[in-house]
Backbone as a ProteinNet text record, in pm:
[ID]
protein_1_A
[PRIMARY]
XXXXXXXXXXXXXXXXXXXXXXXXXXXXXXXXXXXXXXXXXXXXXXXXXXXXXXXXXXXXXXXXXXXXXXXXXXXXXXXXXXXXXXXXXXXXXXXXXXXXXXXXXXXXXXXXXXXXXXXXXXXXXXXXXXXXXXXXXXXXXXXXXXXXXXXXXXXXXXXXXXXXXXXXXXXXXXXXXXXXXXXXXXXXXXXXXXXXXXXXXXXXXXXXXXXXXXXXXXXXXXXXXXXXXXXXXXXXXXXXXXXXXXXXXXXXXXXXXXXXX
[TERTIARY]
-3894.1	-3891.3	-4032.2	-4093	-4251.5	-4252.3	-4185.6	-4143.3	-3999.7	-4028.8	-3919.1	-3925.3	-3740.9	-3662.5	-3698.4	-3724.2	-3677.6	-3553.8	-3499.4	-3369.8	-3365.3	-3337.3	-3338.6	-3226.5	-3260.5	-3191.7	-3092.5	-2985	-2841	-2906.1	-2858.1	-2885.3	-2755.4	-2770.4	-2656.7	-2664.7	-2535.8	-2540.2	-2562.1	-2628.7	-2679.1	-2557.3	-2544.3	-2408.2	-2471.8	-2435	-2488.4	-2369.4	-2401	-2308.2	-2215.2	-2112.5	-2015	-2032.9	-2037.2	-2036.6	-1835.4	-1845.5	-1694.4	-1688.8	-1597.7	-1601.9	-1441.4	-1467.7	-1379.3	-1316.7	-1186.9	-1119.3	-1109.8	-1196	-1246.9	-1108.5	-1156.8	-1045.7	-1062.5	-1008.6	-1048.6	-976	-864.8	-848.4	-950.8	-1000.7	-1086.9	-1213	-1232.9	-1428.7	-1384.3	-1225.9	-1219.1	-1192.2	-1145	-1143.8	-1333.2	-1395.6	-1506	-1593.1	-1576.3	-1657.9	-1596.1	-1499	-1433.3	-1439.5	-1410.1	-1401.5	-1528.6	-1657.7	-1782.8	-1766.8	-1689.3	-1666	-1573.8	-1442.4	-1345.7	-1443.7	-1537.3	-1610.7	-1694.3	-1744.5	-1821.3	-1719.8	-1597.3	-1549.8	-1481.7	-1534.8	-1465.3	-1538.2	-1729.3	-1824.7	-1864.9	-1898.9	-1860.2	-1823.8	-1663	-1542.6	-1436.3	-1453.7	-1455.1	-1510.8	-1452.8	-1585.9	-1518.8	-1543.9	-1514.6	-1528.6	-1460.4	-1429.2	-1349	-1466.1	-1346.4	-1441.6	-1329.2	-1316.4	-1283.5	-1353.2	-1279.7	-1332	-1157.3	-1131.3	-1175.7	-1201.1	-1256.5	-1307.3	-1407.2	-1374.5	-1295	-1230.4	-1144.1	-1112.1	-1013.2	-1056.7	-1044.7	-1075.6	-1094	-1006.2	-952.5	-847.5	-678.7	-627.1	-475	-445.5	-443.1	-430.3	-272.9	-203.5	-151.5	-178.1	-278	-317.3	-166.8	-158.5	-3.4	-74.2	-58.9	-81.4	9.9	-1.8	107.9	79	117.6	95.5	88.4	26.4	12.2	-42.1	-72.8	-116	-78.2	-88.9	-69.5	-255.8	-324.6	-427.2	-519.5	-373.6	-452.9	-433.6	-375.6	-371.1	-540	-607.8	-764.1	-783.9	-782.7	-887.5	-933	-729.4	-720.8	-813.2	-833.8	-958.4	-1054.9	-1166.4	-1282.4	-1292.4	-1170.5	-1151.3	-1172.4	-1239.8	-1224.1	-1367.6	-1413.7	-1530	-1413.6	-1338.4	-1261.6	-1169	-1118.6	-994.8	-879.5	-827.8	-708.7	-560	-444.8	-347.6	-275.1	-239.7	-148.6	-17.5	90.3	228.5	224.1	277.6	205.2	358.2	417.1	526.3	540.5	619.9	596.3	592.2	572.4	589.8	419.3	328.7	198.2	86.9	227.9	124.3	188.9	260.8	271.3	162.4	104	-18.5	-110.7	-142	-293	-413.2	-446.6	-581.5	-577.1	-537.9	-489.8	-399.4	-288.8	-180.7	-244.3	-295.9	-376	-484.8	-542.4	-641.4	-560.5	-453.9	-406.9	-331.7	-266.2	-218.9	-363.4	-422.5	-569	-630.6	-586.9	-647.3	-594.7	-479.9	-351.6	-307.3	-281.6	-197.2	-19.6	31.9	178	273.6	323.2	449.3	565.3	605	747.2	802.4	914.1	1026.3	1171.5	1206.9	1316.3	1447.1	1491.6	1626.1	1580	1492.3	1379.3	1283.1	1316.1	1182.4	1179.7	1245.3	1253.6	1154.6	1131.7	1025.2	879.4	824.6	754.3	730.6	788.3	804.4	797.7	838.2	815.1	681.2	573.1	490.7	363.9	414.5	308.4	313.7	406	432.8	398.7	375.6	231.6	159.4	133.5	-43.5	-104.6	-14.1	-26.5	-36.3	28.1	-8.7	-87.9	-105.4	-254.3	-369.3	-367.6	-482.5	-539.3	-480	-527.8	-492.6	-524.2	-521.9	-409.4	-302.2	-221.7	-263.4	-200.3	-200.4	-35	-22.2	149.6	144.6	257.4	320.6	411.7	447.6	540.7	700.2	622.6	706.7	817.2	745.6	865.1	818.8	760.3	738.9	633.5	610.2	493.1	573.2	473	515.7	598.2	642.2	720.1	659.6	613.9	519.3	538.1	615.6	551.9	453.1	439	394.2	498.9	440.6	545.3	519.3	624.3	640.2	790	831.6	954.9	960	1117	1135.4	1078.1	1043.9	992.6	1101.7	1054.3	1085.8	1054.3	1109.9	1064.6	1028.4	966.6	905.3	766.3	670.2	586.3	626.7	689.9	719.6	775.2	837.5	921.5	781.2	706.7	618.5	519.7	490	427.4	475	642.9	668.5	706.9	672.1	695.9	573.6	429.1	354	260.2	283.1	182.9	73.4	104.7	-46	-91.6	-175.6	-161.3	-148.6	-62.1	-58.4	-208.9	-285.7	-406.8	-313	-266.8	-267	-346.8	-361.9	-418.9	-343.7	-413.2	-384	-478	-395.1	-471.4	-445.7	-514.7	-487.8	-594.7	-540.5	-631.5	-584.4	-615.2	-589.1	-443.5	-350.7	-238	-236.1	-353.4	-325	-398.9	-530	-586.3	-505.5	-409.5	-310	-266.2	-262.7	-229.7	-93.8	-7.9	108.8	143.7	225.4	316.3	436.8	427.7	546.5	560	568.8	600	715.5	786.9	919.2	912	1004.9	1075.6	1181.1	1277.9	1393.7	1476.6	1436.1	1489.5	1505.8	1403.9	1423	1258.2	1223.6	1089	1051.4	922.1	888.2	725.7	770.5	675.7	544	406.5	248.8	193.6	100.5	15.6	-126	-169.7	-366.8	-417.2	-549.7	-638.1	-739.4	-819.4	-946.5	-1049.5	-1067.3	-1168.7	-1148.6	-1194.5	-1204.5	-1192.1	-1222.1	-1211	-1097.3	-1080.3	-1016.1	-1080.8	-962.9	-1025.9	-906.1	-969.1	-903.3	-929.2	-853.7	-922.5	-823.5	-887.4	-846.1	-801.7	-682.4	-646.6	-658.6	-647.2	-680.2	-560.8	-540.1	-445.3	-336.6	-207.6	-83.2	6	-30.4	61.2	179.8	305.8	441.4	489.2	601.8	657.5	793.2	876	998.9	1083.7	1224.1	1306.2	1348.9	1330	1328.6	1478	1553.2	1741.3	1786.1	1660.9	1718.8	1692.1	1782.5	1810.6	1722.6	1762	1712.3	1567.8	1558.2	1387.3	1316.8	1379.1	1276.7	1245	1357.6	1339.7	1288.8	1269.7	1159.2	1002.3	993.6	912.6	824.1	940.7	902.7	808.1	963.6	879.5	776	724.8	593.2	510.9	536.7	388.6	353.7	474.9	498.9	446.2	452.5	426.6	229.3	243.1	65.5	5	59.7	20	-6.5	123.5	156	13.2	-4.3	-91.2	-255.1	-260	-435.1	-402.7	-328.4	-374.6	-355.9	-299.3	-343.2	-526.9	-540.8	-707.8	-794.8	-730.4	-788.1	-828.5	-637	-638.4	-751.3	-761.5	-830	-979.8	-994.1	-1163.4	-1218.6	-1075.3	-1099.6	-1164.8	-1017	-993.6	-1168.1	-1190.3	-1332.6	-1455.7	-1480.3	-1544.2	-1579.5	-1437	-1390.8	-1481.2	-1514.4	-1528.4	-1715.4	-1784.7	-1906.4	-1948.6	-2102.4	-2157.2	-2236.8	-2194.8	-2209.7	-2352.3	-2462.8	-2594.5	-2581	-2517.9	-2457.5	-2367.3	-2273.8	-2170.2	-2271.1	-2337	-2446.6	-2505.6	-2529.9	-2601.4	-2499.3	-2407.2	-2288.4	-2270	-2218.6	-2197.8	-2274.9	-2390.8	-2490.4	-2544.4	-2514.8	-2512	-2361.3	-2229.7	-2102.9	-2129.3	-2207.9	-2204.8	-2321	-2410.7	-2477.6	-2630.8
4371.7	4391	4427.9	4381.1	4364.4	4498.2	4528.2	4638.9	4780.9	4862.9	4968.2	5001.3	4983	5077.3	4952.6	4830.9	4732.4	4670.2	4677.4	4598.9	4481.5	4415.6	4256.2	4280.7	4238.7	4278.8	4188	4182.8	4102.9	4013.2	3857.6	3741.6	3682.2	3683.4	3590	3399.1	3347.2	3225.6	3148.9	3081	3032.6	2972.2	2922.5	2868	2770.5	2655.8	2495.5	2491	2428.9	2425.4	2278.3	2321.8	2190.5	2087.7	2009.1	1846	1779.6	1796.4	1771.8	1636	1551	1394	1403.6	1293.3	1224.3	1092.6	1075.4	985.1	848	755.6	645.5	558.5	540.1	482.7	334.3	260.1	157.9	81.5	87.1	7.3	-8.8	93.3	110.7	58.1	56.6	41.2	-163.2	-214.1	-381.1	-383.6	-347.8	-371.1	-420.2	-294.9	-262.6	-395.3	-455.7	-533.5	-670.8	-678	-801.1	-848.2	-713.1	-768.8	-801.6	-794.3	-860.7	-1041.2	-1113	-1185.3	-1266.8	-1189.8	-1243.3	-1230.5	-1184.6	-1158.8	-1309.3	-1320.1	-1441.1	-1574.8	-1550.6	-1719.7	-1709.4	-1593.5	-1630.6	-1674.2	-1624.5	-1688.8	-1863.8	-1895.5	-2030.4	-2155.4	-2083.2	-2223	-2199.4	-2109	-2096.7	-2085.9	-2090.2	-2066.2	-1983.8	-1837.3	-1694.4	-1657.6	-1621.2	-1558.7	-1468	-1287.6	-1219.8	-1152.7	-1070.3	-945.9	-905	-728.9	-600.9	-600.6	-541.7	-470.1	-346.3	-258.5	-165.2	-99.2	-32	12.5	65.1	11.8	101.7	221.8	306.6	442.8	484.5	593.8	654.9	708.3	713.2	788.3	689	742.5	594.8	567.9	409.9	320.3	197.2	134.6	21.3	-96.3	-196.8	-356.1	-420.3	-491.5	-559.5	-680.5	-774.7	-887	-1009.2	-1114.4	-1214.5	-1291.4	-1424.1	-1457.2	-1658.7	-1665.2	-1821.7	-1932.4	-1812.4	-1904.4	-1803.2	-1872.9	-1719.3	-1698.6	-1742.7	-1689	-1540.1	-1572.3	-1411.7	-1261.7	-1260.1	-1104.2	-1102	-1243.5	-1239.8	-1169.6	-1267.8	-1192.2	-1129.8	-1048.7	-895.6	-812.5	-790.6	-714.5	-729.7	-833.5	-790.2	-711.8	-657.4	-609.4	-448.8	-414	-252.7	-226.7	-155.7	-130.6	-44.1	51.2	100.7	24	1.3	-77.4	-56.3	-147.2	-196.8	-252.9	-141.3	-245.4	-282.7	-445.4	-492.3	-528.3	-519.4	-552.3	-710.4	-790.8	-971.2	-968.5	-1078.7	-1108.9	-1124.3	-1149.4	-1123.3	-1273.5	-1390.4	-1480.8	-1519.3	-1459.3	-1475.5	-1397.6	-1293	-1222.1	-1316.9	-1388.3	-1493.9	-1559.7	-1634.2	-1721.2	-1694.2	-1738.3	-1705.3	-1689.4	-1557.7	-1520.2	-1392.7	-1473.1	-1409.4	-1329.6	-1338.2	-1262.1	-1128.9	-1152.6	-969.8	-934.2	-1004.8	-965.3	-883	-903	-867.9	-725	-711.7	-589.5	-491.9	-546.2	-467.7	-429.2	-418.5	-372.9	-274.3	-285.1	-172.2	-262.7	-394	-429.4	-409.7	-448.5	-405.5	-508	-530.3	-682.3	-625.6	-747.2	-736.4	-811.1	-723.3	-852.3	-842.6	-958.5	-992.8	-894.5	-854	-785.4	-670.8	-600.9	-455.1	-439.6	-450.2	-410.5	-257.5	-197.6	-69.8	0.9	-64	-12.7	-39.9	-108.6	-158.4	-77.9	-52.7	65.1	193	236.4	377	402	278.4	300	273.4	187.4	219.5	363.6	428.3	488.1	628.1	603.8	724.2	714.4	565	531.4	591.7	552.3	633.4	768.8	845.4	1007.6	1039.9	952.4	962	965.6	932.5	885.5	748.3	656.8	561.3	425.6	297.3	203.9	121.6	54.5	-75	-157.8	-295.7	-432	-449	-512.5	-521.1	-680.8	-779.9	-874.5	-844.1	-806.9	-763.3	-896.1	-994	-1115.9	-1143.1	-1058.5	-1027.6	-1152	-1287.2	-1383.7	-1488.2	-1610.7	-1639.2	-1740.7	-1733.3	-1780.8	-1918	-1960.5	-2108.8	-2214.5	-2286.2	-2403.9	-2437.3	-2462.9	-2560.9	-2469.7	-2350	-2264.7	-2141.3	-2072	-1971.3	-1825.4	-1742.2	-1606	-1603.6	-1519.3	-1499.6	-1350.2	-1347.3	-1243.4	-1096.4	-1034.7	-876.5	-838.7	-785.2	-652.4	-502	-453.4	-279.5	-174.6	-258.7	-186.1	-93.6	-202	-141.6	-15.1	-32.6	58.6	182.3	166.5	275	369.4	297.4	330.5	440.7	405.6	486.3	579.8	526.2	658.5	788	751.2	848.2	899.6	863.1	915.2	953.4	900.9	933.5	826	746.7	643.4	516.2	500.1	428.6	325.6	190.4	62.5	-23.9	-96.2	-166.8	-351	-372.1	-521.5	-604.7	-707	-820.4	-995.2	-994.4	-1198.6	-1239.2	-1380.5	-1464.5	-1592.2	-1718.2	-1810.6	-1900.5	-1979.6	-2062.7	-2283.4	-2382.1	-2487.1	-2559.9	-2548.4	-2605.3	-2702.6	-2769.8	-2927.9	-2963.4	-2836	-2799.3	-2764.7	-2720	-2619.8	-2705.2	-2630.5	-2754.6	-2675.2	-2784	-2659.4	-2704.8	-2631.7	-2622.2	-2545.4	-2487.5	-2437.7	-2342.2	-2200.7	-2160.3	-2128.7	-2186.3	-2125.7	-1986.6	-1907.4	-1780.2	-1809.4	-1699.2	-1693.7	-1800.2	-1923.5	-2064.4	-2122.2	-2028	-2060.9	-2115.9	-2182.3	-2230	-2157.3	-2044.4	-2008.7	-2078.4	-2065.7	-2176.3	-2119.2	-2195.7	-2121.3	-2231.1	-2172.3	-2258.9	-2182.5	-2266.9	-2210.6	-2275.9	-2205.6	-2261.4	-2259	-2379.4	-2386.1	-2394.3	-2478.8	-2502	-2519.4	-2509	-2513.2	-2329.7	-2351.5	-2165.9	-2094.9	-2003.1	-1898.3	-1787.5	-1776.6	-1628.8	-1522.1	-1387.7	-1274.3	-1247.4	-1162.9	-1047.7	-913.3	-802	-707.5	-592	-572.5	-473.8	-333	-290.5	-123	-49	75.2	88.9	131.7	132.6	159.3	300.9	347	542.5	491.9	531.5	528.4	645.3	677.5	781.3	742.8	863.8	828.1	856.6	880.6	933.9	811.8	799.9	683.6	645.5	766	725.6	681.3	667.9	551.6	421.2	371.6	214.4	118.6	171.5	34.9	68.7	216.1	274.7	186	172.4	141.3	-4.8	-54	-209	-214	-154.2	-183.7	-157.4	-111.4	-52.6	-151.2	-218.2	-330.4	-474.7	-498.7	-592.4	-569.2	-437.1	-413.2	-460.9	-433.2	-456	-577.9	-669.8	-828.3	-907.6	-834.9	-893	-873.8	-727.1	-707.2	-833.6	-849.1	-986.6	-1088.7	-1100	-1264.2	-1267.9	-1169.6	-1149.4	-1191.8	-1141.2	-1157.4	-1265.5	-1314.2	-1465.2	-1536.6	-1548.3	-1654.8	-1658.5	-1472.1	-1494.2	-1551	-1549	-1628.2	-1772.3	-1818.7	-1949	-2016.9	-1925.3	-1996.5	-1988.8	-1898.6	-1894.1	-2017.5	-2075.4	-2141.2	-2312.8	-2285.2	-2415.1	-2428.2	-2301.3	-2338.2	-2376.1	-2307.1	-2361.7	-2508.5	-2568	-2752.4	-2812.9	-2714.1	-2815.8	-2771.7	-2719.1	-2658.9	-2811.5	-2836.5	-2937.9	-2926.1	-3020.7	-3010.8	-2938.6	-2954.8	-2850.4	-2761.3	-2706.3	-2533	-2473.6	-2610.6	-2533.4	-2444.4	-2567	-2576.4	-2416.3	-2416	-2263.9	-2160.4	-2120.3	-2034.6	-1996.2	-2150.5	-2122.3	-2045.7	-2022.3	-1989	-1873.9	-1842.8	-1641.1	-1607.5	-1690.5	-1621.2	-1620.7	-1710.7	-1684.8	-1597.9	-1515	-1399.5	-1486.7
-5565	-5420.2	-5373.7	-5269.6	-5232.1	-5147.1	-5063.7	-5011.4	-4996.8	-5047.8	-5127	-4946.6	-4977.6	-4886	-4753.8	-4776.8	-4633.7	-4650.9	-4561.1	-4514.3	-4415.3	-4488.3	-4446.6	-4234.9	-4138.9	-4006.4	-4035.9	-3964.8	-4008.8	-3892.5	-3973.5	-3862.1	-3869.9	-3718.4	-3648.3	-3602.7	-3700.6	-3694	-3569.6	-3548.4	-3421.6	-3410	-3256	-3178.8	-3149.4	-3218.2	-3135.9	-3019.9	-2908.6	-2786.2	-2804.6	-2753.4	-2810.4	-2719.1	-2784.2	-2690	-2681.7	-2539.4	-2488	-2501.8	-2616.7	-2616.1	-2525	-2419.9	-2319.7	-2368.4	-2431.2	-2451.7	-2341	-2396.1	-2359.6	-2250.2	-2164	-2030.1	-2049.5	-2141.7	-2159.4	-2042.4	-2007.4	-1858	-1771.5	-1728.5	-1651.7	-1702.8	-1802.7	-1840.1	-1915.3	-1889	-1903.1	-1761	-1687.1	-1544.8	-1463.9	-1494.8	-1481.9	-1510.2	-1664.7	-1677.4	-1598	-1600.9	-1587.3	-1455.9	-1323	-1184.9	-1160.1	-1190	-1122.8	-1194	-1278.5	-1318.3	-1223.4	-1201.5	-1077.6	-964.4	-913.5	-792.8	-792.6	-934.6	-964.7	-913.5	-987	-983.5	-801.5	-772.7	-587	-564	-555.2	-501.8	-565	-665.3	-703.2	-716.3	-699.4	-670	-566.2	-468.9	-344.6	-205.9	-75.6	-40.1	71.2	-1.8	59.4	197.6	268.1	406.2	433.3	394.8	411.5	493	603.9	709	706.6	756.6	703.1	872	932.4	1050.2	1085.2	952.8	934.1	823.4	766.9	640.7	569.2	401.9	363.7	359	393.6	336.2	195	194.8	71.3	-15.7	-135.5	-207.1	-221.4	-283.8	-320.9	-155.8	-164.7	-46.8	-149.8	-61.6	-82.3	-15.1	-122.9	-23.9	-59.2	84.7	95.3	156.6	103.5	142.8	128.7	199.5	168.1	19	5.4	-127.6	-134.2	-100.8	-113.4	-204	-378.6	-455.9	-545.2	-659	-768.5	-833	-765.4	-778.3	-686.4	-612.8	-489.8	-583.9	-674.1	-731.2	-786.6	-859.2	-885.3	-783.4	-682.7	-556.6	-509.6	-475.1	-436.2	-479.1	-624.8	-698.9	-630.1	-574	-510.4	-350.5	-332.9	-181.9	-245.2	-333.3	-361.6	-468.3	-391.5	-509.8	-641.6	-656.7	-736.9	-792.5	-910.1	-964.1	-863.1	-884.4	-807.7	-934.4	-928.9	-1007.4	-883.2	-960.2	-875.6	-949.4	-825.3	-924.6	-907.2	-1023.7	-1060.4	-1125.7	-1105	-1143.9	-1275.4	-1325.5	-1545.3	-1593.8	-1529.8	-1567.2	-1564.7	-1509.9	-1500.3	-1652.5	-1712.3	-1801.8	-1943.4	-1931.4	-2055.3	-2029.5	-1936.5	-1946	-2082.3	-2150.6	-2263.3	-2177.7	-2281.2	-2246.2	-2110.8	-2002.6	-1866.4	-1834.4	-1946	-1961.7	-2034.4	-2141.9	-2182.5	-2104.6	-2053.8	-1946.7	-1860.3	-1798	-1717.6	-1747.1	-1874.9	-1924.5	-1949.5	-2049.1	-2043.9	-1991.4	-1833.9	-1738.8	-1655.9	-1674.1	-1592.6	-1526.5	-1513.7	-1392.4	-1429.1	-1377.6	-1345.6	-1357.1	-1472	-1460.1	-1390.3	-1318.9	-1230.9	-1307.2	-1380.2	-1465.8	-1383	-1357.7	-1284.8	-1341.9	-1247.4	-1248.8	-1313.7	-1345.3	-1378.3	-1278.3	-1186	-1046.2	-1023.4	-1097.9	-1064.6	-1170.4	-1290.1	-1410.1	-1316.8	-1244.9	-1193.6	-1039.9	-1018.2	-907.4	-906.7	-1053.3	-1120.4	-1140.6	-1226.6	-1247.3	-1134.1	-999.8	-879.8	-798.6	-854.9	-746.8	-850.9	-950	-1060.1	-1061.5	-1028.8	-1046.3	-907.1	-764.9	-637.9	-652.6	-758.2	-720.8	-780.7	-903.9	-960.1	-887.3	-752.6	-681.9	-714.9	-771	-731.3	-628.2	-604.4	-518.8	-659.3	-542.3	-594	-480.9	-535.8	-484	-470.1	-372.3	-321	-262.3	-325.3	-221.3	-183.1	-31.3	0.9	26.3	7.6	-18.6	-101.3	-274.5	-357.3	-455.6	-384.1	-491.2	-401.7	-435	-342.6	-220.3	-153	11.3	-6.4	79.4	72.6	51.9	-14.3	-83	83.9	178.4	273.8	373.9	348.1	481.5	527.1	596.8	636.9	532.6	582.6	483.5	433.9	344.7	306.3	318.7	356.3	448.8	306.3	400.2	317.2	225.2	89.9	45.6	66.5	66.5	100.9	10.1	-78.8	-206.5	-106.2	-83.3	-24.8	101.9	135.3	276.8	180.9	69.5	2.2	-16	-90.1	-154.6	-94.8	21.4	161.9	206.7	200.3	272.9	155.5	50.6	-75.9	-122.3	-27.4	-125.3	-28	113.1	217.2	236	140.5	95.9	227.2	298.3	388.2	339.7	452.7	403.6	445.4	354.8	402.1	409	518.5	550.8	523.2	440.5	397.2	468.4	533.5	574.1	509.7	414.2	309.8	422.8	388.2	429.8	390.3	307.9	198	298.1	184	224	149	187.5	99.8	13.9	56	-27.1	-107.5	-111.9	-234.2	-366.2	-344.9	-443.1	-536.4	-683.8	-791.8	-831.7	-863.2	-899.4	-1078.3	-1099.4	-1208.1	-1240.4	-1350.8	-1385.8	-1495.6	-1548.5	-1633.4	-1723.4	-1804.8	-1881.3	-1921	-1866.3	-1895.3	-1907.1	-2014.5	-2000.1	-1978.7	-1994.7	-1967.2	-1873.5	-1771.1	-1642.7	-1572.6	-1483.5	-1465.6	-1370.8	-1370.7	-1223.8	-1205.5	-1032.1	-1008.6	-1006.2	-1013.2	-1070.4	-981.2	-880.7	-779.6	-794.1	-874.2	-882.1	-788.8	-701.1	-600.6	-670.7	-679.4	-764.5	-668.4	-568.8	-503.2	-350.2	-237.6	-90.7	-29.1	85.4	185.5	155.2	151.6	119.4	168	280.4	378	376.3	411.2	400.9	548.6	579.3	716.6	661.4	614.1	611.4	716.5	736.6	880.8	922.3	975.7	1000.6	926.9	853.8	774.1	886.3	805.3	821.2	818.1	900	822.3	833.8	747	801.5	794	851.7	872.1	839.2	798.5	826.8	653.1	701.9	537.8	495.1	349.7	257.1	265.9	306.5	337.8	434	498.4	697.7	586.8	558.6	572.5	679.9	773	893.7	916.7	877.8	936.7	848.1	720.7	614.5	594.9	676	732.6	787	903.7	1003	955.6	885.8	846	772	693.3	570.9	715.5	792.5	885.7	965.7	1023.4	1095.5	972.3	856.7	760	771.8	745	733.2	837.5	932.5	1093.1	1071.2	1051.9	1051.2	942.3	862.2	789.9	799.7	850.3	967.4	1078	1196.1	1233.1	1175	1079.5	1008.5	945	888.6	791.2	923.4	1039.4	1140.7	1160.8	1177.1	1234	1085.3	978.3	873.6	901.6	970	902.9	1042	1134.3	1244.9	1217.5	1118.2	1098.2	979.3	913.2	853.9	951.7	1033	1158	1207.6	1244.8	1329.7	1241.4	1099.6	1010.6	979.2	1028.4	985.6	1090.6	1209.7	1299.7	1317.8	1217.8	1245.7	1159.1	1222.2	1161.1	1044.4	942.7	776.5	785.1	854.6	813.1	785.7	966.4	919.8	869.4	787.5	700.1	554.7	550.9	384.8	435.9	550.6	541.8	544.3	637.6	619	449.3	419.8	225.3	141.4	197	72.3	148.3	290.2	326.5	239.4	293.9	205.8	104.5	-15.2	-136.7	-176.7	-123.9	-104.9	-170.8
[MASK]
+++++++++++++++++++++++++++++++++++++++++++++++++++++++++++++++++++++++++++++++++++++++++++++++++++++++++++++++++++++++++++++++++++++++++++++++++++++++++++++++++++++++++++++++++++++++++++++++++++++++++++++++++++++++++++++++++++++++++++++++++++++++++++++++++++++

């Protein structure tokens, strides 16, 4: 010993500070990569026309829009800087490729005669604070034109969670539309992709509803004001499309290429 009678001072184990690891949100971070991709194939092989009536607000919203292709649930996604699930009928997540895309992301299958599993889970993802996508149609519009009369999923949905309704009018070109057919259950549901021509939105000022989910007729009415606000904006769509037709090919070429940024 070099020195009689020293005592070594008691040392205390240093505390490295903990690093908090956050269990990876992979919905969110394939959503993330994927919607600037759907944003891509709108700008592209469409030729985009959308209006916002106002800005969205902030915090869980329900977009209700009509349905005239089974390509509008893509779409829906670029109306939200934040992910968006939408409820997509279950015959769309058999597709390859598109079908796990679509689970892998949080969206929401509607399987026939189970609409209520599908309703459970918008209406968690809503108190979660986040945004759904709604056809309030139930399935897509009438191949010749027109709407089919409302379901009251969406209106349920609002009036259970406070969430405003955001109205969406689509109104694309019909005769663009390629159709087909998917087998389920032995049964064929019908699949209309829009590949190419205008496709306009006008987004509406939101919707508060009011009212007890046990008025029957309230909640009807309720369902058709949304339906109507719909009806409403895909006309001012389909007319922005109408006036587009009639602008001369120079200044279409320029319009196209401000819409496609």
């Amino acid at each position: 010993m070099l020195f009689e009678g020293y005592t070594r001072p008691y040392a205390r184990p240093i505390e490295w500070p903990r690093l908090e690891t956050r269990p990876i949100d992979w919905e969110d971070l394939l959503y993330t990569v994927g919607q600037p991709l759907v944003a891509l194939y709108y700008k592209l092989t469409l030729n985009p026309d959308i209006v916002f009536q106002q800005p969205l607000p902030a915090g869980p919203k329900i977009l209700a829009a009509n349905h005239p292709s089974t390509t509008d649930p893509l779409i829906m996604t670029t109306l939200c800087d934040e992910p968006v699930r939408i409820l997509i009928t279950e015959s769309v997540f058999t597709i390859p490729v598109v079908g796990r895309l679509l689970r892998h992301t949080g969206q929401i299958p509607v399987v026939r005669e189970n609409g209520r599993a599908a309703f459970d889970e918008a209406l968690r993802r809503l108190k979660d604070g986040q945004t759904i996508g709604v056809f309030p149609e139930g399935s897509l519009s009438p191949r010749e034109g027109g709407f089919c009369t409302p379901r009251t999923g969406a209106a349920r949905l609002a009036l259970l969670t406070g969430a405003p309704i955001i109205p969406v009018g689509i109104h694309l070109e019909r005769e663009r539309l390629r159709y087909g057919a998917k087998q389920l259950d032995e049964r064929d549901e019908p699949i209309r992709w829009y590949w190419r021509g205008p496709y306009a939105m006008t987004v509406g000022q939101p919707l508060h509803l009011q009212g007890d989910i046990e008025d029957r007729d309230g909640v009807y009415a309720a369902s058709e004001r949304i339906i109507q606000s719909i009806r409403r904006l895909a006309g001012e769509s389909e007319q922005r499309i109408a006036n587009r037709s009639r602008i001369p090919a120079s200044n279409k070429t320029r319009i196209n290429e401000w819409a496609q940024g």
